[in-house]
C-alpha positions as CSV (number, residue, x, y, z in Angstrom):
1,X,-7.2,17.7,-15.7
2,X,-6.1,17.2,-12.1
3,X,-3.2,18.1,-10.1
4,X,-3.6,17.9,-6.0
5,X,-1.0,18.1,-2.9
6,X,-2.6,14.7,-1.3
7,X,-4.0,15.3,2.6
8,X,-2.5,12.8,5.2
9,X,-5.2,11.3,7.4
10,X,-4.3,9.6,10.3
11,X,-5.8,6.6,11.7
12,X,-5.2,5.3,15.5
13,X,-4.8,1.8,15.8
14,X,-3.9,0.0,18.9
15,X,-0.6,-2.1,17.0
16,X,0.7,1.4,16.1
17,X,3.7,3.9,17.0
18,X,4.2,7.1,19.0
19,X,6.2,8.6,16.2
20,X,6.0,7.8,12.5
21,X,9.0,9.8,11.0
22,X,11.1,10.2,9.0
23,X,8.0,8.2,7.1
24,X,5.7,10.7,8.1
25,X,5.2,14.0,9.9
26,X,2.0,13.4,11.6
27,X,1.5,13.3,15.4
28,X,-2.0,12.5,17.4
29,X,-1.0,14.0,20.5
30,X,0.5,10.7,22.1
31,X,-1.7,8.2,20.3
32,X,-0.7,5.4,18.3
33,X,-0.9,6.1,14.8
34,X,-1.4,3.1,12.5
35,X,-1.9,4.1,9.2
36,X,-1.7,7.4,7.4
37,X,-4.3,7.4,4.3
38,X,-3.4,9.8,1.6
39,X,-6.7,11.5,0.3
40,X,-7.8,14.3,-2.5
41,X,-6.9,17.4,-1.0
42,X,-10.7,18.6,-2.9
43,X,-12.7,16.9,-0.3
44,X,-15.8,16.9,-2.9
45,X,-14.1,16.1,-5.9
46,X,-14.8,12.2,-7.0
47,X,-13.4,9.2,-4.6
48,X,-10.4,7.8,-6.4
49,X,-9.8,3.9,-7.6
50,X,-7.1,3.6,-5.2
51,X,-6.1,3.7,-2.0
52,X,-2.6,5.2,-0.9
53,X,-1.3,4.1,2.5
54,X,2.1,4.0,4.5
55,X,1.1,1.6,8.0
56,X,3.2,1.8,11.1
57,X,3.3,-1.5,13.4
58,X,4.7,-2.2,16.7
59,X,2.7,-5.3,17.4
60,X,1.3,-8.1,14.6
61,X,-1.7,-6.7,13.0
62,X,-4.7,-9.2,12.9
63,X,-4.8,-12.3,10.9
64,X,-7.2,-11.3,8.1
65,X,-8.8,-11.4,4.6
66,X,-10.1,-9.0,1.8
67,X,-12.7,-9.8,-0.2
68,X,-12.1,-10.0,-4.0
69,X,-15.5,-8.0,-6.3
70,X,-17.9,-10.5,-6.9
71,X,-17.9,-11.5,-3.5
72,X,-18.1,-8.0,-2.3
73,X,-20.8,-6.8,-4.3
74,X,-22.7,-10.2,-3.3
75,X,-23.0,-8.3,0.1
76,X,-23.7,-4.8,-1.3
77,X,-20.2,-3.4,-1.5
78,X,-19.3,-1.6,-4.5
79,X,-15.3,-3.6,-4.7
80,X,-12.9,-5.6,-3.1
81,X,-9.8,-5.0,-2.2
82,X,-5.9,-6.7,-3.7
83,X,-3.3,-4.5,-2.8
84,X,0.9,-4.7,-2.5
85,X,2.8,-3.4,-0.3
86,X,6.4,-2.3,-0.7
87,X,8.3,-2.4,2.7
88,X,10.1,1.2,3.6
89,X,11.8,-0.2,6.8
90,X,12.1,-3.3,8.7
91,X,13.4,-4.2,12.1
92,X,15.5,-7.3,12.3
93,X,13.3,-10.2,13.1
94,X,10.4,-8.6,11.1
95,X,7.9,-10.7,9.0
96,X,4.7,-10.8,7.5
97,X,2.6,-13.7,6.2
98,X,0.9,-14.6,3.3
99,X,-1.1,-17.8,2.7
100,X,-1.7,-20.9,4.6
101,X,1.0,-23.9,5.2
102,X,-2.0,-26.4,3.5
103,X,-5.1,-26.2,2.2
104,X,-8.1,-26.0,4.5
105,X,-11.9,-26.7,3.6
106,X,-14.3,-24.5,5.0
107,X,-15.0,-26.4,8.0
108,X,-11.5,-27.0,9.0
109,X,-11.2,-23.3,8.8
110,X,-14.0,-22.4,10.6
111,X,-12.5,-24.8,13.3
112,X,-8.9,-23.2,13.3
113,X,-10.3,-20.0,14.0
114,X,-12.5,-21.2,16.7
115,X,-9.5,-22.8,18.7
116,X,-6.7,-20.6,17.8
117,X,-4.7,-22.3,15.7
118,X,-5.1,-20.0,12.9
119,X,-2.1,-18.1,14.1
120,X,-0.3,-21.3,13.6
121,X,-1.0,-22.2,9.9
122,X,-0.2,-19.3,8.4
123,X,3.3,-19.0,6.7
124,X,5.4,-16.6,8.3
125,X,8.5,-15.1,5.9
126,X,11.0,-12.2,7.2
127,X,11.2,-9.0,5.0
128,X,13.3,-6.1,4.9
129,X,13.6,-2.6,3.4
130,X,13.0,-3.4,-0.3
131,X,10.8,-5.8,-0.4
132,X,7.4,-6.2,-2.2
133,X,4.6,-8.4,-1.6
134,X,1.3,-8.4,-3.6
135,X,-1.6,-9.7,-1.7
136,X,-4.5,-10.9,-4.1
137,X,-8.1,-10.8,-3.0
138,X,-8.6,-13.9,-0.7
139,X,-5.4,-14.2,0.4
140,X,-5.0,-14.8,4.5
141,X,-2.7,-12.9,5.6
142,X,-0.9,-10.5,8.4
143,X,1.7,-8.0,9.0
144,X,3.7,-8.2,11.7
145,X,5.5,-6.0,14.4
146,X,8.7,-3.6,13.5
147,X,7.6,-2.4,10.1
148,X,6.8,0.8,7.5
149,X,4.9,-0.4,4.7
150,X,3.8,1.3,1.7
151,X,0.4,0.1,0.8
152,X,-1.6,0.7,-2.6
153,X,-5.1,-0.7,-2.6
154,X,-8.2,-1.0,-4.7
155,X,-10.2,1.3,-2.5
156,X,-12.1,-0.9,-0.1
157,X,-12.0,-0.7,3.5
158,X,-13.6,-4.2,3.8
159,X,-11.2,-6.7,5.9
160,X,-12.7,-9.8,8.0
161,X,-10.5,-10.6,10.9
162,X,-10.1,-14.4,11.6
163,X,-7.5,-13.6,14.9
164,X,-6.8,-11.1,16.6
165,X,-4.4,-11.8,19.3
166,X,-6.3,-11.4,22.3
167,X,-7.6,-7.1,21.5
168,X,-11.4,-7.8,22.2
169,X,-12.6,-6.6,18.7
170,X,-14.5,-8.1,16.8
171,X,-13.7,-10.8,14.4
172,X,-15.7,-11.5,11.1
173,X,-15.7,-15.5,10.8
174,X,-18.7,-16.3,8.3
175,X,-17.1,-13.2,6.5
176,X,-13.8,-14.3,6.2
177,X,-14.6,-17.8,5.4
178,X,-16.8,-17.1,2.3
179,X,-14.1,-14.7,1.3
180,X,-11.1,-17.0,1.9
181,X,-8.6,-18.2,-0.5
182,X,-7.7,-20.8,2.5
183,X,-4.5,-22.5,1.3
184,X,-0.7,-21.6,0.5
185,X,-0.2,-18.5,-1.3
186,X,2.6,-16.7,-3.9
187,X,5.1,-14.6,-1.9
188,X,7.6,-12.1,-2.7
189,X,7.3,-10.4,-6.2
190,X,10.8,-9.6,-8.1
191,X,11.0,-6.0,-9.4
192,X,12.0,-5.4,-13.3
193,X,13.8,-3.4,-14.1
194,X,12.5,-1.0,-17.0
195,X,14.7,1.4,-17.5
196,X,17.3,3.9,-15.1
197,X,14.5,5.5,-13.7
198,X,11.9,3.0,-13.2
199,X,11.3,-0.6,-11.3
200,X,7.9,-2.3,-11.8
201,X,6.9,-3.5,-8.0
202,X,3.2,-5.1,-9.3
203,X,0.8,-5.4,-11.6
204,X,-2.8,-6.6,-12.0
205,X,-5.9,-5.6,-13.6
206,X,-6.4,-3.0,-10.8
207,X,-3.4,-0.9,-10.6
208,X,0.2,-0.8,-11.6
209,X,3.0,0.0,-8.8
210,X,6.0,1.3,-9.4
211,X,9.5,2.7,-7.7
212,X,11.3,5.6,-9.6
213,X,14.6,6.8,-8.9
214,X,15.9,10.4,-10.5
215,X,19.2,12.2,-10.7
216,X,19.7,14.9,-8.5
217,X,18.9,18.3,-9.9
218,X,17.2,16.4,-13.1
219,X,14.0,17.0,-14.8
220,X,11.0,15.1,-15.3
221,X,7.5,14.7,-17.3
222,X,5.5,12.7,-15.5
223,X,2.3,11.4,-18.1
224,X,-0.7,10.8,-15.7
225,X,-3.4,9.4,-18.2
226,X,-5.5,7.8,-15.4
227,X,-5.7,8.0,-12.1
228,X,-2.5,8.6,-10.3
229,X,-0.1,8.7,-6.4
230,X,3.2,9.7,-6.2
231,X,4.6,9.2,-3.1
232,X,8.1,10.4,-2.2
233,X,10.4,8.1,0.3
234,X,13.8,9.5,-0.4
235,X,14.9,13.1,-1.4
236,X,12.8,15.9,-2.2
237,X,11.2,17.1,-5.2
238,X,9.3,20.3,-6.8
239,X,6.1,18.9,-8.6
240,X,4.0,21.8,-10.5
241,X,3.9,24.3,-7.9
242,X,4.2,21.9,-5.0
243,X,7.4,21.6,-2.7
244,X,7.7,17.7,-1.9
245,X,9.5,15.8,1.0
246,X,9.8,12.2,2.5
247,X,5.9,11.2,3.1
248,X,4.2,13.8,0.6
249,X,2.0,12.5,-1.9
250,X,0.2,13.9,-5.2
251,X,-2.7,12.7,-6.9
252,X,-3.2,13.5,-10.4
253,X,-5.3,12.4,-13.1
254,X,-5.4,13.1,-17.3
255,X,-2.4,15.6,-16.5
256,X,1.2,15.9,-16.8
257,X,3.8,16.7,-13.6
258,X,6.4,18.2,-13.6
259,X,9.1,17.1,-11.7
260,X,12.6,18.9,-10.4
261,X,14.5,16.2,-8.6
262,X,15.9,18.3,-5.3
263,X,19.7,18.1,-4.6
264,X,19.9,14.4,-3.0
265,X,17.8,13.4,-5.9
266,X,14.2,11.9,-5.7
267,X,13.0,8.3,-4.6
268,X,9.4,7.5,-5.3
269,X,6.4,5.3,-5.3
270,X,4.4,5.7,-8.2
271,X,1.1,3.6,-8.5
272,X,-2.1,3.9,-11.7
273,X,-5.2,2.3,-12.4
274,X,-5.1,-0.6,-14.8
275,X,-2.4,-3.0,-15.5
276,X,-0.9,-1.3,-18.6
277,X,2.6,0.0,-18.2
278,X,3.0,3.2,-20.0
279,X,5.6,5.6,-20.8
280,X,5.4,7.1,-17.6
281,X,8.2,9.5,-17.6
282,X,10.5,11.8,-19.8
283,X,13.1,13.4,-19.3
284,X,13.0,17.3,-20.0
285,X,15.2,20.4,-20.1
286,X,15.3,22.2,-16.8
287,X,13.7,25.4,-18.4
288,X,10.6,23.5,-19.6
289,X,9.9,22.7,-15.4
290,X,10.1,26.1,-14.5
């Protein structure tokens, strides 16, 4: 029975921003952060399945590719990596892509990224606060500039760049190509609706990811069987004995949390291994949270 305040860890990348709040309260001393990763505050305590992330861009992130299991453990790595991402905030023109305009054979792959024109068959869509987009192992694809994106990940730091808009670093061609899914590609996934409190994002054999909205000043149960993130975006919360704002996570696993919604009520990401939608939460009486 686990219940942990997540750490934040911040990564510097060169397409990130000075300042990630409201999203996040971490600084780097004038460095760019790019991602914040959201770890097991109990340093030796088991890895977890999943991969919590919010990413901060204010250039295009490389054109890339994960690798889905089997061809990741073909080159010693223990998984691959399909993740969604749910999109906190989004400057006007921003956009991400996902898939190819056509399908491409190996070869014809290998020669778009050795001229360029990779960056010009991928299929570019705009996106804004609200949005989710689940990104299957295989899939080619990119963020671009003026965006906050939730991420939840099988656990995987395995991606092979195909272009990289002129950085220097290196890209992972034989990779990328073995790993690629290199055609057109599903986009935008439509939330359902479960019930008042809760809004299905995604869900695969790897995790569920979820959005849950509470009442002000309400009262909550939340049933972590398996492995499990919370991550609040909006309003505040008390979980167990932990005060939570915008950008705190928790990680729990085979063990309930309690949840007081704070005044201006609670927004959250919620995501849990398998694809299995459970009861999730209940609401209790106030005293029972106490």
């Amino acid at each position: 029975m686990t219940i942990e305040h997540a750490r934040a860890h911040t990564l510097a990348k060169p397409w990130g921003v000075v300042d990630p709040r409201p999203w996040s309260s971490a600084v780097r001393d004038g460095n760019t952060i790019g991602e914040v990763w959201y770890e097991r505050s109990n340093s030796a305590a088991a890895a977890p399945s999943l991969l919590l992330k919010l990413l901060f861009t204010n250039e295009p992130l490389s054109i890339q590719v994960h690798p889905d299991d089997a061809y990741a453990q073909s080159i010693g790595l223990p998984n691959g990596k399909t993740e969604a991402w749910y999109v906190l905030s989004a400057a006007p023109e921003a956009k991400v892509a996902l898939g190819l305009k056509r399908h491409l054979t190996s070869q014809q792959l290998r020669h778009a990224v050795d001229d360029g024109s990779i960056s010009d068959m991928v299929v570019w869509q705009a996106v804004r606060a609200g949005d989710t987009v689940f990104v299957a192992a295989g899939t080619i694809h990119a963020i671009g500039a003026g965006l906050v994106i939730a991420e939840i990940q099988q656990r995987s730091d395995a991606t092979f760049r195909l272009f990289d808009h002129g950085r220097g670093r290196e890209l992972h061609i034989d990779n990328a190509i073995a790993a690629a899914d290199a055609g057109p590609a599903g986009f935008r996934v439509e939330p359902i609706r479960i019930s008042d409190t809760r809004t299905l994002l995604a869900s695969n054999s790897h995790f569920t990811f979820e959005r849950i909205d509470l009442a002000p000043d309400s009262a909550w149960r939340l049933e972590a069987k398996q492995e499990a993130w919370l991550l609040v975006i909006g309003g505040s919360a008390r979980a167990g004995s932990f005060g939570l704002e915008i950008g705190d996570a928790v990680f729990a696993q085979a063990d309930r949390i309690n949840i007081r919604a704070g005044r201006t009520g609670l927004a959250g990401l919620v995501a849990y291994t398998g694809g299995q939608v459970p009861e999730l939460l209940q609401c209790v009486d106030m005293e029972t949270t106490q």
